[in-house]
N, C-alpha and C positions, 0 to 999 in steps of 0.2 A: 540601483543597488540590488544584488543578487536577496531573493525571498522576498522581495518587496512583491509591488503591484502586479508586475509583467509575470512571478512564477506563481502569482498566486492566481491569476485570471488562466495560466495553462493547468493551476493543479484540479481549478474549478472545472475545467474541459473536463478535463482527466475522469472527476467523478461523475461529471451529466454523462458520458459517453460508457459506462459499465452496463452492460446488460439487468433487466429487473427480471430474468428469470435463466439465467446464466451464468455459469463460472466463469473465471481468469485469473490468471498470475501475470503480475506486471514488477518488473524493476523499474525503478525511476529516482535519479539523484535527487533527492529531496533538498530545495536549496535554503536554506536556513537565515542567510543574510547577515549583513557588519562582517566581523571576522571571524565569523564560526565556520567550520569545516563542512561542507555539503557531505550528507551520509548518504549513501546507496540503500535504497529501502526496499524490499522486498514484500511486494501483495498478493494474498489472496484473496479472492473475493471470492464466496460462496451465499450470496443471497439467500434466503427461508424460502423463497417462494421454486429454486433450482429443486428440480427431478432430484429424491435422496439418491439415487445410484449415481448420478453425476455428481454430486456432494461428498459421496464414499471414493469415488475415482482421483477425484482430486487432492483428499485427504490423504489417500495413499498413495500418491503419484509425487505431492510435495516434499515427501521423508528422503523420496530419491532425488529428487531435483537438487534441493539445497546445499548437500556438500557437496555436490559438483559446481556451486557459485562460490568464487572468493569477492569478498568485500562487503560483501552484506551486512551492514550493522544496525540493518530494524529489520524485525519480521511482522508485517502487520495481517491479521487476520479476520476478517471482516463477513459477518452476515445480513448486516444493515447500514444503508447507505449517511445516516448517521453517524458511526462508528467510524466512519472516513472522510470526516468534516477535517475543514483545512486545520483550523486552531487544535482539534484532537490530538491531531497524527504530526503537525509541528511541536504540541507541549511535549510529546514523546521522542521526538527523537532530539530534543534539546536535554531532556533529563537522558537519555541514550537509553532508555527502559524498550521493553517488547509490548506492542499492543494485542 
């Protein structure tokens, strides 16, 4: 079943593999499992411990990125690796909110 075990052991990758003192933007189908529609979820990661200039580059680099993306129906934004625990960012994009 799609959101089960097998998407949640690639979304656990997903977050062991983010830099702890580096930014990224990552798109990834968020799969949500049963009959729910997988959302396209759009991240950024800006960690506390990331250089503020690279922090500031990124904050205004994503105002232009985004509407050059269709489909995107989560924006999640993230300074702590916390904040992008499976069950967080699955309870959100089932209610379809912005984290």
């Amino acid at each position: 079943e799609k959101g089960s075990g097998e998407f949640r052991d690639q979304y656990q990758a997903f977050h062991n593999e983010l830099p702890r003192e580096d930014c990224r933007y990552c798109i990834m189908d968020f799969q949500q499992g049963g009959d729910k529609a997988d959302k396209l979820a759009f991240f950024m990661w800006c960690p506390d411990t990331a250089p503020i200039k690279l922090k500031m580059v990124y904050a205004s680099t994503r105002n232009t990125l985004l509407p050059k993306l269709e489909g995107i129906h989560l924006k999640v934004e993230a300074n702590a690796l916390d904040e992008l625990e499976y069950d967080e960012v699955a309870a959100s994009v089932a209610k379809g909110s912005k984290v």
